[in-house]
C-alpha positions in Angstrom: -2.7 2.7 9.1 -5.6 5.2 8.1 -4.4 8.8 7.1 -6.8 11.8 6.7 -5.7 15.0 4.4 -7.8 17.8 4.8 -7.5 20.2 2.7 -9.7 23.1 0.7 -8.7 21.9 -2.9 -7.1 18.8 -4.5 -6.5 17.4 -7.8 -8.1 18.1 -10.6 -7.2 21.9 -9.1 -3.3 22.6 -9.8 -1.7 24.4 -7.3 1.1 24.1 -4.7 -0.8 23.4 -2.0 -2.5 21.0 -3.7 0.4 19.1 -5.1 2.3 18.5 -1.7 -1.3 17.0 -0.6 -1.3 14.8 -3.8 2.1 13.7 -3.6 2.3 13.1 0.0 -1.1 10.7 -0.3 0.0 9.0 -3.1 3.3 7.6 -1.9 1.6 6.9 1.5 -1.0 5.0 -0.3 2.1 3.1 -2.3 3.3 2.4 1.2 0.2 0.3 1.5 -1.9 2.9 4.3 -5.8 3.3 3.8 -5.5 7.3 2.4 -8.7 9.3 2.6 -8.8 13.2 1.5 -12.0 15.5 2.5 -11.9 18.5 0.0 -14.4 20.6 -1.4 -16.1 20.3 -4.8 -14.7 23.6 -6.1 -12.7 23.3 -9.2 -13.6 19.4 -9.7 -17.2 20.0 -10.9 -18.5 16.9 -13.1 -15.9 14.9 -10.9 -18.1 11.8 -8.7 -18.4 13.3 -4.7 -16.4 10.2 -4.2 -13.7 8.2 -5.8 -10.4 6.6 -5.7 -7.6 8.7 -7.6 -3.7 6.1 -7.9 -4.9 4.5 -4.3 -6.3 8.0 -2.4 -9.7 7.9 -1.4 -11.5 11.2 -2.3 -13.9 13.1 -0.6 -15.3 15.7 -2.2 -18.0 17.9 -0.1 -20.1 21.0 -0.9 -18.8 23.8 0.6 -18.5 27.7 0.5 -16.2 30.1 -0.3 -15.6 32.9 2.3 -13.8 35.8 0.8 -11.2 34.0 -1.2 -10.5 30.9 -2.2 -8.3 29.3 0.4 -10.8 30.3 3.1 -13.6 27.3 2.2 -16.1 26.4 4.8 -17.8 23.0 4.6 -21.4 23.0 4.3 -21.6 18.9 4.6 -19.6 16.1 5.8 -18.4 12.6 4.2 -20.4 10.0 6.0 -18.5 6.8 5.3 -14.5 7.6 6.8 -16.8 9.1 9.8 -19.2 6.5 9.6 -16.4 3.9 9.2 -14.5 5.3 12.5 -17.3 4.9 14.8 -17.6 1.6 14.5 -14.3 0.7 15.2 -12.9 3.7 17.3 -13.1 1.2 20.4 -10.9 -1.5 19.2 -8.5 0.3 17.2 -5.9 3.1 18.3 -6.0 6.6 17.8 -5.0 7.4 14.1 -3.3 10.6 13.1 -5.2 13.6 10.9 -3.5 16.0 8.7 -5.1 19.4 7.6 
């Protein structure tokens, strides 16, 4: 199965938000699921916009900050999950989003 976390930070940023997300795509990945997370690029400068982190596929995206941290608005999307989902949307089921 595919799995998509959305969330406004992820690891290198330490919080508890932030390690649910981790911990929950981790063992999902260890169950053998394609993991994908979209998060922004705040706290991970220097980190690639895209990488795989113990099986999770990252997503890091440029975004902005609105008031505080936890309130993050994208400024850009990942192109290759979306990319990826268009092509195949018609021959495989719906898949189930987290964020």
């Amino acid at each position: 199965m595919k799995i998509v976390h959305i969330n406004h930070h992820y690891w290198p940023v330490i919080g508890g938000l932030e390690n649910v997300v981790k911990a929950l795509a981790e063992g999902i990945a260890k169950l053998g699921h394609e993991v994908h997370v979209i998060t922004s690029t705040y706290g991970a400068e220097g980190r690639p916009k895209e990488e795989t982190v113990n099986g999770v596929n990252v997503h890091r995206v440029r975004s902005v900050r609105l008031g505080y941290p936890d309130l993050t608005y994208p400024l850009e999307y990942p192109q290759r999950p979306a990319q990826k989902r268009r092509r195949s949307a018609r021959t495989q089921p719906k898949q189930p989003i987290h964020g």
